[in-house]
PyMOL commands that place a pseudoatom at each C-alpha (Angstrom):
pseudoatom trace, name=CA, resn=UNK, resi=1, chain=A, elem=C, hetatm=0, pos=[144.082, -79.739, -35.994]
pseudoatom trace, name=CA, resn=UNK, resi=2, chain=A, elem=C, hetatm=0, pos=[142.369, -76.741, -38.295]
pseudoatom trace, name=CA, resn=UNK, resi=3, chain=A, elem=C, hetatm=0, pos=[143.343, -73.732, -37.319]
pseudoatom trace, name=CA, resn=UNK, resi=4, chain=A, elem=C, hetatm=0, pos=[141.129, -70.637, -37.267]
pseudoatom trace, name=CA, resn=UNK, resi=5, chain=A, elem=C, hetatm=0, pos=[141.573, -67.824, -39.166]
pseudoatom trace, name=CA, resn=UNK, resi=6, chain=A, elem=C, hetatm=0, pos=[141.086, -64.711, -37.773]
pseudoatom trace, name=CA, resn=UNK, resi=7, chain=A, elem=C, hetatm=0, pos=[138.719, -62.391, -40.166]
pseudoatom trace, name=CA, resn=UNK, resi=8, chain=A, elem=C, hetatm=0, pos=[140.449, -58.817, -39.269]
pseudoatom trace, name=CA, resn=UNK, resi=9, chain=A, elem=C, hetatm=0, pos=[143.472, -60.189, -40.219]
pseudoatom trace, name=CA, resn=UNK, resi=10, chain=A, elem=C, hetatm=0, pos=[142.208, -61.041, -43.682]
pseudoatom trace, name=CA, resn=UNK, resi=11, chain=A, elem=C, hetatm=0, pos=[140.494, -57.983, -43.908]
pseudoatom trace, name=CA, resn=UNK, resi=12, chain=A, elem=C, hetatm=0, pos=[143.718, -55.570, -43.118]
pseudoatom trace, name=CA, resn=UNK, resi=13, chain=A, elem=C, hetatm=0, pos=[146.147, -57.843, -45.222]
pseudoatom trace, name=CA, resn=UNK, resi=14, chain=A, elem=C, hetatm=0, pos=[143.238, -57.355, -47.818]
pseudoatom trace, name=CA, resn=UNK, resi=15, chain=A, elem=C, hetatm=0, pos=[143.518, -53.454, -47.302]
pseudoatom trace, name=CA, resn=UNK, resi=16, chain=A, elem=C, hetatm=0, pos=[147.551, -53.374, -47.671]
pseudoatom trace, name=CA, resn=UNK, resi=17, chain=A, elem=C, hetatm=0, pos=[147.366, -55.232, -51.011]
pseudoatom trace, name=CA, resn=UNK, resi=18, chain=A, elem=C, hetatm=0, pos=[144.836, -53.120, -52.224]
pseudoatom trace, name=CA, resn=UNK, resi=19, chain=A, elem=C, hetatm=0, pos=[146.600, -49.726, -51.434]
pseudoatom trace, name=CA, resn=UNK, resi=20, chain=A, elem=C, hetatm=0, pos=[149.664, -50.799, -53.073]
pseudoatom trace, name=CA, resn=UNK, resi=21, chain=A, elem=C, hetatm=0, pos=[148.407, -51.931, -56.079]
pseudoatom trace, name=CA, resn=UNK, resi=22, chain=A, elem=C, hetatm=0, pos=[146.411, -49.081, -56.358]
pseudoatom trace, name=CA, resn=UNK, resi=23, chain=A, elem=C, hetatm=0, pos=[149.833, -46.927, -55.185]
pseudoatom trace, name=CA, resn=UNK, resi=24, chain=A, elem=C, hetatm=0, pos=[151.704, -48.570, -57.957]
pseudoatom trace, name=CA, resn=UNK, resi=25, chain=A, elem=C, hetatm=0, pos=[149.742, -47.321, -60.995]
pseudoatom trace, name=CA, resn=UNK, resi=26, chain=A, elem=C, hetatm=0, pos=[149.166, -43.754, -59.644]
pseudoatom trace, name=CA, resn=UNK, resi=27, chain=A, elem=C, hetatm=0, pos=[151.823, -40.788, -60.851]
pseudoatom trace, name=CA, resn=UNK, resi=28, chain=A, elem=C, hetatm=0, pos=[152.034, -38.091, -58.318]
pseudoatom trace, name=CA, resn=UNK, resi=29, chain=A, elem=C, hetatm=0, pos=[152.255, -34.735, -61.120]
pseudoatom trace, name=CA, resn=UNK, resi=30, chain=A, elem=C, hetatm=0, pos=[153.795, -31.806, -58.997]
pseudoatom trace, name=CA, resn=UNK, resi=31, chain=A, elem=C, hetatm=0, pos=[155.303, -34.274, -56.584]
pseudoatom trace, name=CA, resn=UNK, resi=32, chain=A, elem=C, hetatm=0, pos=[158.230, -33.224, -54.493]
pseudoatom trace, name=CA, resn=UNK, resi=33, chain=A, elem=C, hetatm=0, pos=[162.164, -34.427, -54.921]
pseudoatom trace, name=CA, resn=UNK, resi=34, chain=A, elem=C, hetatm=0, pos=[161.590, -37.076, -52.066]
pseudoatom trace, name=CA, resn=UNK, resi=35, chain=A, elem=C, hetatm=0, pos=[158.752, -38.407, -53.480]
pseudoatom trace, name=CA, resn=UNK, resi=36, chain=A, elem=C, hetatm=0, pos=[159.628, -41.484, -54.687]
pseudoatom trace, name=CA, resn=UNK, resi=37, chain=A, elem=C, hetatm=0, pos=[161.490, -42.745, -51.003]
pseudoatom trace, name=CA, resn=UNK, resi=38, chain=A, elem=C, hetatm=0, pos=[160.112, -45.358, -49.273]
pseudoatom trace, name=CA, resn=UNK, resi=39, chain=A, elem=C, hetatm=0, pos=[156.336, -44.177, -47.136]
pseudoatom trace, name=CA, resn=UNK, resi=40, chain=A, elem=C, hetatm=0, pos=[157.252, -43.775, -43.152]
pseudoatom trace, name=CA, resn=UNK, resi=41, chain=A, elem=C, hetatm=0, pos=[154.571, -44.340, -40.697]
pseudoatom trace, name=CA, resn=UNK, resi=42, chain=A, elem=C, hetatm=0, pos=[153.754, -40.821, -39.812]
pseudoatom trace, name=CA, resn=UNK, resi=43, chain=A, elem=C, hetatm=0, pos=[153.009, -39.633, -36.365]
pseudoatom trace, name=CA, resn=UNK, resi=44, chain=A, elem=C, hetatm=0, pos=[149.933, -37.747, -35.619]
pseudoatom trace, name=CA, resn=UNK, resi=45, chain=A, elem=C, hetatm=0, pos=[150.639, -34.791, -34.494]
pseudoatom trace, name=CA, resn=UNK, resi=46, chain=A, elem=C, hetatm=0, pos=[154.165, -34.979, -35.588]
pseudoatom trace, name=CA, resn=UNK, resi=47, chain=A, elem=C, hetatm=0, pos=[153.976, -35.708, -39.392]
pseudoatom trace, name=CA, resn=UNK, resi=48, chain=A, elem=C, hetatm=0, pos=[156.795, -35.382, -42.030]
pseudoatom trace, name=CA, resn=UNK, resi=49, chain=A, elem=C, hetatm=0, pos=[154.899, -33.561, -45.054]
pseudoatom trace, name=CA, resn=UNK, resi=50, chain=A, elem=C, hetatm=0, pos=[152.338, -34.205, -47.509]
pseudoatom trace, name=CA, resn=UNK, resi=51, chain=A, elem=C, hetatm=0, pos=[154.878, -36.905, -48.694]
pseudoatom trace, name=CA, resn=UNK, resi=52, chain=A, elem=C, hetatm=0, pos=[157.926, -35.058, -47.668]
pseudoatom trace, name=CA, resn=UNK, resi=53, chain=A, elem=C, hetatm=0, pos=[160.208, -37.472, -45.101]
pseudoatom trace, name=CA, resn=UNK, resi=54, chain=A, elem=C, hetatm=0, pos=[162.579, -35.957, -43.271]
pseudoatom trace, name=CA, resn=UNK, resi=55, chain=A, elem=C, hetatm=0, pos=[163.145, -39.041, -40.382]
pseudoatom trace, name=CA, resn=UNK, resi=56, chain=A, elem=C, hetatm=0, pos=[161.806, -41.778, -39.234]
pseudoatom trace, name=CA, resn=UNK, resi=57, chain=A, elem=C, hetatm=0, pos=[158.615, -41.474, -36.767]
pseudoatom trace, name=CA, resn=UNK, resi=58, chain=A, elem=C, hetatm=0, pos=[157.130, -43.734, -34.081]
pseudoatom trace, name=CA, resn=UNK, resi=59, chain=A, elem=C, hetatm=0, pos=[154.122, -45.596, -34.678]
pseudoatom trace, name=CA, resn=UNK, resi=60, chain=A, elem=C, hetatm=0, pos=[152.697, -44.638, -31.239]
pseudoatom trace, name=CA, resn=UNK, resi=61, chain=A, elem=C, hetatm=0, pos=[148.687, -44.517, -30.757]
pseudoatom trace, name=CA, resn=UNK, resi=62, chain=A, elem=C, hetatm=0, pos=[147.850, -42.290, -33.143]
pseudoatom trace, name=CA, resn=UNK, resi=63, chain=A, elem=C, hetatm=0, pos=[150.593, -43.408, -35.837]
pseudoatom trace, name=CA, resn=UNK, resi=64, chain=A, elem=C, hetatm=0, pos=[148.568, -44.351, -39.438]
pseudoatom trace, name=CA, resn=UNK, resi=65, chain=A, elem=C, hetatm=0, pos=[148.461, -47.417, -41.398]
pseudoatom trace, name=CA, resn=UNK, resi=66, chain=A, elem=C, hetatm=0, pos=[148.314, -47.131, -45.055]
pseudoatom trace, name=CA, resn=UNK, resi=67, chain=A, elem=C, hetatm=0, pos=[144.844, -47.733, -46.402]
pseudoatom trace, name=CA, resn=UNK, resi=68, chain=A, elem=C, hetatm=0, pos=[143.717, -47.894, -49.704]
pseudoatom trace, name=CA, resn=UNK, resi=69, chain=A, elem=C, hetatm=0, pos=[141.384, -45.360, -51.756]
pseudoatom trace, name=CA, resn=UNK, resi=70, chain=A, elem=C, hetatm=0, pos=[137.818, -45.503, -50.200]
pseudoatom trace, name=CA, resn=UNK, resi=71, chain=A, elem=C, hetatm=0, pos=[138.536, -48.271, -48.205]
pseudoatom trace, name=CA, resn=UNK, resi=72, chain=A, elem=C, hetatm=0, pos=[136.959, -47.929, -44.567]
pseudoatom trace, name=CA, resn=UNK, resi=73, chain=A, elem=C, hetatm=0, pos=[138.789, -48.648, -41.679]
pseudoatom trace, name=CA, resn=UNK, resi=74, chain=A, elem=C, hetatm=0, pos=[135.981, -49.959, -39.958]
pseudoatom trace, name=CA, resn=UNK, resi=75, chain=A, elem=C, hetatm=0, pos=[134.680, -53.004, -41.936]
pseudoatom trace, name=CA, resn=UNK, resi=76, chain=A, elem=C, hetatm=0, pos=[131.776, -52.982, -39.758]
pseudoatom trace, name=CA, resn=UNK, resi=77, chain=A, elem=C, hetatm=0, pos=[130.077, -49.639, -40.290]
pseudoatom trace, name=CA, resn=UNK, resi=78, chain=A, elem=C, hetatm=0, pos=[128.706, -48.367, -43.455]
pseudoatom trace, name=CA, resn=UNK, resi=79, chain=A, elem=C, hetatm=0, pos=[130.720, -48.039, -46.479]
pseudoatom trace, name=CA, resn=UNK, resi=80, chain=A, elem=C, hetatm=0, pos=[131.638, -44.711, -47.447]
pseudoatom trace, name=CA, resn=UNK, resi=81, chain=A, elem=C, hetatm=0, pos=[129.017, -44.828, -50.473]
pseudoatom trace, name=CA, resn=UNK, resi=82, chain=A, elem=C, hetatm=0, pos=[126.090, -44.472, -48.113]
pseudoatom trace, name=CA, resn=UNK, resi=83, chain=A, elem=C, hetatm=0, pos=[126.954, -41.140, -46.768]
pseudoatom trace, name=CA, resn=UNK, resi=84, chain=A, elem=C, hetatm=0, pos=[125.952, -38.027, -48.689]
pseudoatom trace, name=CA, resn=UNK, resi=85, chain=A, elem=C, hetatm=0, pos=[126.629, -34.675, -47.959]
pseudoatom trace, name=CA, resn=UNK, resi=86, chain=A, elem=C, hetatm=0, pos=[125.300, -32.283, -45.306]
pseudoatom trace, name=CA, resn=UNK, resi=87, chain=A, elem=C, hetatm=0, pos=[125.384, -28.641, -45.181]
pseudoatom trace, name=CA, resn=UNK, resi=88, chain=A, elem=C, hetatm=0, pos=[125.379, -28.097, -41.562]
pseudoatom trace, name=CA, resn=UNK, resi=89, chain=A, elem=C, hetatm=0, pos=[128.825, -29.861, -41.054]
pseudoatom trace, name=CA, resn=UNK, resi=90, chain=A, elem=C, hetatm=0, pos=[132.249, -27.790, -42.240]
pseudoatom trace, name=CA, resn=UNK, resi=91, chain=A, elem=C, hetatm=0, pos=[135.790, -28.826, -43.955]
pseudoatom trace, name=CA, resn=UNK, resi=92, chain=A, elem=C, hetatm=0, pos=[138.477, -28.520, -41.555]
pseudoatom trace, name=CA, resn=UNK, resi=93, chain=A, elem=C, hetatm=0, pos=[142.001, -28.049, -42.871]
pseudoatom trace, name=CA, resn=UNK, resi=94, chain=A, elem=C, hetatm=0, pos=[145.533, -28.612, -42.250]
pseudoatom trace, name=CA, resn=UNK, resi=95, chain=A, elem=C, hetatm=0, pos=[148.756, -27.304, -42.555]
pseudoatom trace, name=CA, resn=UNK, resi=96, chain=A, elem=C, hetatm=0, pos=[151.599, -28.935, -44.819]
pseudoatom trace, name=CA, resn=UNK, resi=97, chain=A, elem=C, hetatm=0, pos=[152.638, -32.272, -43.831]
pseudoatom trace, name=CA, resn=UNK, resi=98, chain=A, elem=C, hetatm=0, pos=[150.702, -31.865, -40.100]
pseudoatom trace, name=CA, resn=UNK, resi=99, chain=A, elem=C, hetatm=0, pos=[147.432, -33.867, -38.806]
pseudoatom trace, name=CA, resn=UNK, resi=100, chain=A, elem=C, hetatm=0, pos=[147.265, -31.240, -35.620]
pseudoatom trace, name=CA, resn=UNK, resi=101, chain=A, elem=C, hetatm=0, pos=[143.952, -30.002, -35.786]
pseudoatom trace, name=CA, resn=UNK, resi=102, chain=A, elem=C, hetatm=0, pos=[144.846, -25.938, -35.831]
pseudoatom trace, name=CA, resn=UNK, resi=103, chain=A, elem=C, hetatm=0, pos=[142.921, -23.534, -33.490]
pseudoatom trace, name=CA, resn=UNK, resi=104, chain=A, elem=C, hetatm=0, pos=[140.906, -21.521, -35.890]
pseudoatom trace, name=CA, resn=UNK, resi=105, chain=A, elem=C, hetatm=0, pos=[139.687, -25.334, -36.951]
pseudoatom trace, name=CA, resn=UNK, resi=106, chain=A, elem=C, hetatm=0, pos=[139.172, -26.841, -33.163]
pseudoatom trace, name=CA, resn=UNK, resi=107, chain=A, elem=C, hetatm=0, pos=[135.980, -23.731, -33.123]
pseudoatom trace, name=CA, resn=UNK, resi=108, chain=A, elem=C, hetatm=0, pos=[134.745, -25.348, -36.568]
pseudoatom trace, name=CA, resn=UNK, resi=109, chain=A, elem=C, hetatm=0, pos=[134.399, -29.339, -35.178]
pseudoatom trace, name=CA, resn=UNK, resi=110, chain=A, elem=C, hetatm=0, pos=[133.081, -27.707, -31.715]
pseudoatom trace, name=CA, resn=UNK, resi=111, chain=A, elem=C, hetatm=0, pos=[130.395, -26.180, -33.807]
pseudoatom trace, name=CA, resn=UNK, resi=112, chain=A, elem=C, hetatm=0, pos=[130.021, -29.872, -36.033]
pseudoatom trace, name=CA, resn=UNK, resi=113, chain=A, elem=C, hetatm=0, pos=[129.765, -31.505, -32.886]
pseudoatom trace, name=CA, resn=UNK, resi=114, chain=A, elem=C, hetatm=0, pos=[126.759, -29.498, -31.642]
pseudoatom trace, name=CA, resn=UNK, resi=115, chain=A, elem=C, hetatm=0, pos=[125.037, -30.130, -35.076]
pseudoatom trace, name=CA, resn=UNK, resi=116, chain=A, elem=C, hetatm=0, pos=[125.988, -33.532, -34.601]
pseudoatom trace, name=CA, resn=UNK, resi=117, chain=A, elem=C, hetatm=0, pos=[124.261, -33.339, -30.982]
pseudoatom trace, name=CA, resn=UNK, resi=118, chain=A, elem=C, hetatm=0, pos=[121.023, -31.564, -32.745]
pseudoatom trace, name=CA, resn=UNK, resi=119, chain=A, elem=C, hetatm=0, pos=[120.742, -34.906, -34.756]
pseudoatom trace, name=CA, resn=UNK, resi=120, chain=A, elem=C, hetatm=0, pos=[121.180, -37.512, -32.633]
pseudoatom trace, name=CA, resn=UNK, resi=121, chain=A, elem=C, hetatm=0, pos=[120.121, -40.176, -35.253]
pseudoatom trace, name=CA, resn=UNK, resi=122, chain=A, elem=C, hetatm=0, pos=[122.445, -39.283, -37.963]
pseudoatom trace, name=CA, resn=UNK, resi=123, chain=A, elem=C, hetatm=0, pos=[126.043, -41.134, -38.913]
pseudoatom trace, name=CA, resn=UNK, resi=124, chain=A, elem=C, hetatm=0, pos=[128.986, -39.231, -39.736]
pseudoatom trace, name=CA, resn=UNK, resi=125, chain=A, elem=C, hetatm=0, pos=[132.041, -40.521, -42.126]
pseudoatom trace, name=CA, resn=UNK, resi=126, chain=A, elem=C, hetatm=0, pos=[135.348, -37.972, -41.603]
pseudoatom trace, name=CA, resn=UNK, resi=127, chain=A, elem=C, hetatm=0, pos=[137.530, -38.605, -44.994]
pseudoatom trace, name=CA, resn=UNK, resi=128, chain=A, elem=C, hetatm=0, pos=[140.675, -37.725, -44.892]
pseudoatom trace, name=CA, resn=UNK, resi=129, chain=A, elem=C, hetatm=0, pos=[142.938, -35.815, -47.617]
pseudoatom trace, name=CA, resn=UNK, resi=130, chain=A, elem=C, hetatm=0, pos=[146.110, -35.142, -48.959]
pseudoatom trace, name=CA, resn=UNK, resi=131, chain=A, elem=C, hetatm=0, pos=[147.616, -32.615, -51.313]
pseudoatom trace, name=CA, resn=UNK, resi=132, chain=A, elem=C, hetatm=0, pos=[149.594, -34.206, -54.364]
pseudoatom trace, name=CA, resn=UNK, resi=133, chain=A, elem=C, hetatm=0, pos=[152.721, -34.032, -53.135]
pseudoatom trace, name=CA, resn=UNK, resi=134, chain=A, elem=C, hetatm=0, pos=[154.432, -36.786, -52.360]
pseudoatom trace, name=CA, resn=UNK, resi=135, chain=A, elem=C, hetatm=0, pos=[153.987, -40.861, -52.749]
pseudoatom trace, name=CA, resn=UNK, resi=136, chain=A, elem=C, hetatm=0, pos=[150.650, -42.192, -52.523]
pseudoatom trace, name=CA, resn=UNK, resi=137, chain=A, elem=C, hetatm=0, pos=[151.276, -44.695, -49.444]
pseudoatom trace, name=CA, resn=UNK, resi=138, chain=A, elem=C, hetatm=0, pos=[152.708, -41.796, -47.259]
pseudoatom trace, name=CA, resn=UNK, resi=139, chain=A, elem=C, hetatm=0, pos=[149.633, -39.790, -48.286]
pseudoatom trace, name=CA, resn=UNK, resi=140, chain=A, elem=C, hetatm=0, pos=[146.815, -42.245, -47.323]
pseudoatom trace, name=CA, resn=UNK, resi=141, chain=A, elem=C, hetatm=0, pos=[148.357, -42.480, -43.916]
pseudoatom trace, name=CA, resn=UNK, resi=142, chain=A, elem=C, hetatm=0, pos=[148.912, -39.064, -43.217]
pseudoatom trace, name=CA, resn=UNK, resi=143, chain=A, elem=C, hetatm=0, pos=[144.986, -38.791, -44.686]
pseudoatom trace, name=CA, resn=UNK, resi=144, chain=A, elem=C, hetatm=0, pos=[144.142, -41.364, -41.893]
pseudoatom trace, name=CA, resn=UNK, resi=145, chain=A, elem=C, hetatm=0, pos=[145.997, -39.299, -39.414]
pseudoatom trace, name=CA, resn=UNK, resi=146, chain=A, elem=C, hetatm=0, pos=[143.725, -36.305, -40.158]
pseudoatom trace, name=CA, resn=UNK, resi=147, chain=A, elem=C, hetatm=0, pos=[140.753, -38.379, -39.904]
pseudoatom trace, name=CA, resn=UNK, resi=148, chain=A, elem=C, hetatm=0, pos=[141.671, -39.973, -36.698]
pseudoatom trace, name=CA, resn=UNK, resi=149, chain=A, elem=C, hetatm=0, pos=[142.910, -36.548, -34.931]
pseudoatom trace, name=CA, resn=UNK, resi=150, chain=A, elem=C, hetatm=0, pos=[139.178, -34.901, -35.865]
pseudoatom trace, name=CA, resn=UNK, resi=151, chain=A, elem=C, hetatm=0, pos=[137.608, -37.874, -34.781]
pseudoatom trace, name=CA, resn=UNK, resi=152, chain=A, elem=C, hetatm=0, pos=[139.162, -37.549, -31.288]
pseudoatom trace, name=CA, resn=UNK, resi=153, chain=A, elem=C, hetatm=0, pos=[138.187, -33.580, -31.262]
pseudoatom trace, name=CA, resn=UNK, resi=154, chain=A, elem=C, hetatm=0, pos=[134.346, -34.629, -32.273]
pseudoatom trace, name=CA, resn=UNK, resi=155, chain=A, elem=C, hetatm=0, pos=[134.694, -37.765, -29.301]
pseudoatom trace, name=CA, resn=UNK, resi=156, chain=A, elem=C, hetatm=0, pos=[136.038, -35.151, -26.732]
pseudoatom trace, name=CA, resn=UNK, resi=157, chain=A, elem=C, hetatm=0, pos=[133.134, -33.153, -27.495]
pseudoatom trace, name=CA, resn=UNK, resi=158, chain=A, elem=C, hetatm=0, pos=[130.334, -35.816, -26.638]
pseudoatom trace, name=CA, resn=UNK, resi=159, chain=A, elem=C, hetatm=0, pos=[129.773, -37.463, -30.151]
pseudoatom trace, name=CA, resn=UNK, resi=160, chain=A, elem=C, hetatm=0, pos=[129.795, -41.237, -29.940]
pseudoatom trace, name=CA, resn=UNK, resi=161, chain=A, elem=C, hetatm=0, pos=[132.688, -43.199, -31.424]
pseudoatom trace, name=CA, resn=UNK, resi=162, chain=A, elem=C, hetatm=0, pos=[130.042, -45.410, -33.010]
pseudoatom trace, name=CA, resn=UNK, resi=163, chain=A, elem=C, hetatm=0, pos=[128.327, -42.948, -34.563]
pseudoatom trace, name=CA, resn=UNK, resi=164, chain=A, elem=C, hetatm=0, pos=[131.389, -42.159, -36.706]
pseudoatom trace, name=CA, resn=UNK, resi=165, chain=A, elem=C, hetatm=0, pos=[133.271, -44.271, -39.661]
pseudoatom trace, name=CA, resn=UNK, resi=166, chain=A, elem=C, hetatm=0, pos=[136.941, -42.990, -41.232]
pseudoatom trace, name=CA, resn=UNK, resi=167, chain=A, elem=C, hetatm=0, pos=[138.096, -43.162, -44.550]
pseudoatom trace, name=CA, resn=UNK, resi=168, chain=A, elem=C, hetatm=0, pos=[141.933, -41.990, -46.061]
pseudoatom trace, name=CA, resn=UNK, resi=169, chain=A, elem=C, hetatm=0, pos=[141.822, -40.944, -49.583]
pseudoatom trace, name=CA, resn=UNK, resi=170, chain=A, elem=C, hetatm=0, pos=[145.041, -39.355, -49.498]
pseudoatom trace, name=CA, resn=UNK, resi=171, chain=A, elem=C, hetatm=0, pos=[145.587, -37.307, -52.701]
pseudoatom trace, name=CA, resn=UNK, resi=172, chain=A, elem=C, hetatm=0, pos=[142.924, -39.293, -54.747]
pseudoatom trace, name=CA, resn=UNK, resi=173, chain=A, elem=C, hetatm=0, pos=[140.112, -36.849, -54.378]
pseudoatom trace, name=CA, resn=UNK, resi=174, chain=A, elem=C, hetatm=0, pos=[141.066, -33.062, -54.694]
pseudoatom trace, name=CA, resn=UNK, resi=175, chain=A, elem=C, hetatm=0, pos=[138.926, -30.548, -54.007]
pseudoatom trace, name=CA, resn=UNK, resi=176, chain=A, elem=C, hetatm=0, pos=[141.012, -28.341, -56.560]
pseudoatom trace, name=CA, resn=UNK, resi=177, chain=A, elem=C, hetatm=0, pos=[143.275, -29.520, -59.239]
pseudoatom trace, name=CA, resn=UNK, resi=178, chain=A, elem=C, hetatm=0, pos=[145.550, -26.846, -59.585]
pseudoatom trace, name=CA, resn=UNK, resi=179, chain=A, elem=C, hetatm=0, pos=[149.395, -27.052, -58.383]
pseudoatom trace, name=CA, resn=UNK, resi=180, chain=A, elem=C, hetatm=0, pos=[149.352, -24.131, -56.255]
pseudoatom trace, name=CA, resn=UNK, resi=181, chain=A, elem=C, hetatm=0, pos=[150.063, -23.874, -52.509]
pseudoatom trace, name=CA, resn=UNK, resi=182, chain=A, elem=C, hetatm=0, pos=[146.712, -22.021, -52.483]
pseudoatom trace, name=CA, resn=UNK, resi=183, chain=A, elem=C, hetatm=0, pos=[145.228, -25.113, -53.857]
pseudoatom trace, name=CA, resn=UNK, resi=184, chain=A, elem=C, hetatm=0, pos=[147.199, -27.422, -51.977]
pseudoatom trace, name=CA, resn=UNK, resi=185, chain=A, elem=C, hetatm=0, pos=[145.525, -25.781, -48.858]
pseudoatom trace, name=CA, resn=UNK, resi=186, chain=A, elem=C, hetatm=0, pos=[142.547, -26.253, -50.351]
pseudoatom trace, name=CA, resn=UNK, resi=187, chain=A, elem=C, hetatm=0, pos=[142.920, -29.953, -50.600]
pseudoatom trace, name=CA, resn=UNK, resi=188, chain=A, elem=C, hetatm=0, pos=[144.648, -30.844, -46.673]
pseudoatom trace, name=CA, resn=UNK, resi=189, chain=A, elem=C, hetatm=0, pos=[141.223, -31.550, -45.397]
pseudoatom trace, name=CA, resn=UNK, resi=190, chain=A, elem=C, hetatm=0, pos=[139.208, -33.581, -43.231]
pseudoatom trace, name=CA, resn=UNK, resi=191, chain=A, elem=C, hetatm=0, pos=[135.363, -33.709, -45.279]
pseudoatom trace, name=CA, resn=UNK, resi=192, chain=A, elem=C, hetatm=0, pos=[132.185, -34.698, -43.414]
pseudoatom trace, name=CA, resn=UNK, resi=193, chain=A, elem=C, hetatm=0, pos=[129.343, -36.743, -45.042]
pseudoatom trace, name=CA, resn=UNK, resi=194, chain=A, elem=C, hetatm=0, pos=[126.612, -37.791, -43.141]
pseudoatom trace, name=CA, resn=UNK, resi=195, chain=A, elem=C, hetatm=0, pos=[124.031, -41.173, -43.344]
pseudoatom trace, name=CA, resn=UNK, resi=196, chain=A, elem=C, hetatm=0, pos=[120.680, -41.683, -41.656]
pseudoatom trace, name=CA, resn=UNK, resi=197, chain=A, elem=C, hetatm=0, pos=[119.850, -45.145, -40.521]
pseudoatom trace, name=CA, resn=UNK, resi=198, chain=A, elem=C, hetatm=0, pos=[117.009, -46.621, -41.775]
pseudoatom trace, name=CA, resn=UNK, resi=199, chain=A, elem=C, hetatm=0, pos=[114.835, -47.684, -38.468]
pseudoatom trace, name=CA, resn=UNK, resi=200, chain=A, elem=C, hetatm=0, pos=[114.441, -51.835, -38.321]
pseudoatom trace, name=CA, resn=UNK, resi=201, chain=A, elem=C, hetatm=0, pos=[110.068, -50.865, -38.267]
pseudoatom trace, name=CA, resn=UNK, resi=202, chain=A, elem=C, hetatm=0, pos=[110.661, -48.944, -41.632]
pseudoatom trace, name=CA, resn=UNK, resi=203, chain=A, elem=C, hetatm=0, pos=[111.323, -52.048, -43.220]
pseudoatom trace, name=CA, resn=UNK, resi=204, chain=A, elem=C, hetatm=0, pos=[107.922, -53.493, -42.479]
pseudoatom trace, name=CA, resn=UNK, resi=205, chain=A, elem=C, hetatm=0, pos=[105.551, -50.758, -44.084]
for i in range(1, 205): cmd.bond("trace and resi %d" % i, "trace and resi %d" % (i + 1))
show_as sticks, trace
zoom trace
């Protein structure tokens, strides 16, 4: 008898091979002294560092799986090269080694969700980030923490799940480049990028 393979499967076993390949050739300059342990899955709102592992965490609900540079976590939806950006949506950013969205950032994706609301017809891609500190793995999941945790804010707020794709880049795309805390800040983000949909009647003129 043939058995059936089940496509998501391939597609996340896919995703794992390609994050640690692409975590095996990337150096982590300014990395701390437990950099180079072993990535823990990392509990969203309970996270051990940008890289920094101080225990072992559940991998409850919100817990991350490691993901690799620009891939989506939705197959489905569009890829992340279709969004562009848009200046009515704000960065929101994160303290060291945490996914809890902070206070001052909770008023920030209220205020994305209403622009969300004003434009009903628009897609939204959260990417989450990392500062350089610490191993690659352990920052792509902790990236995908931050995405998931602002996706839940923006849900809570009436914007449909749908509507909205995630992507981890962990420490691959700073904002700033320098290897200062003030830069570091800088770089714990969750970025919006939005994507119009081309209506189906479009197509026929």
């Amino acid at each position: 008898m043939t058995r059936r393979v089940d496509a998501k499967r391939l597609i996340v076993a896919g995703g794992l091979v390609l994050a640690l390949a692409g975590c095996a050739t990337h150096g982590t300059p300014g990395a701390g002294a437990d950099a180079g342990t072993e990535p823990q899955t990392v509990d969203a709102t309970h996270g051990t560092g940008d890289g920094a592992h101080t225990g072992a965490m559940g991998a409850g609900r919100n817990s991350a799986g490691i993901r690799a540079p620009g891939a989506t976590m939705f197959p489905a939806l569009p890829s992340p090269q279709d969004f562009k950006e848009a200046g009515g949506l704000r960065d929101v950013h994160f303290e060291f080694d945490r996914a809890t969205v902070r206070a001052e950032d909770l008023r920030i994706l209220d205020a994305n969700a209403r622009w969300l609301a004003e434009h009903p017809g628009v897609l939204v891609l959260i990417e989450g980030h990392a500062d350089e500190r610490g191993t690659c793995e352990y920052n792509l999941a902790l990236g995908e923490n931050r995405a998931r945790m602002t996706r839940e804010r923006l849900v809570s707020q009436g914007v449909a799940a749908a509507r909205i794709t995630l992507v981890s880049y962990g420490e691959e795309q700073p904002s700033c480049r320098q290897s200062s805390e003030m830069c570091w800040a800088k770089n714990r983000r969750a970025h919006f990028l939005v994507k119009t949909p081309v209506a189906v009647s479009a197509l026929h003129q």
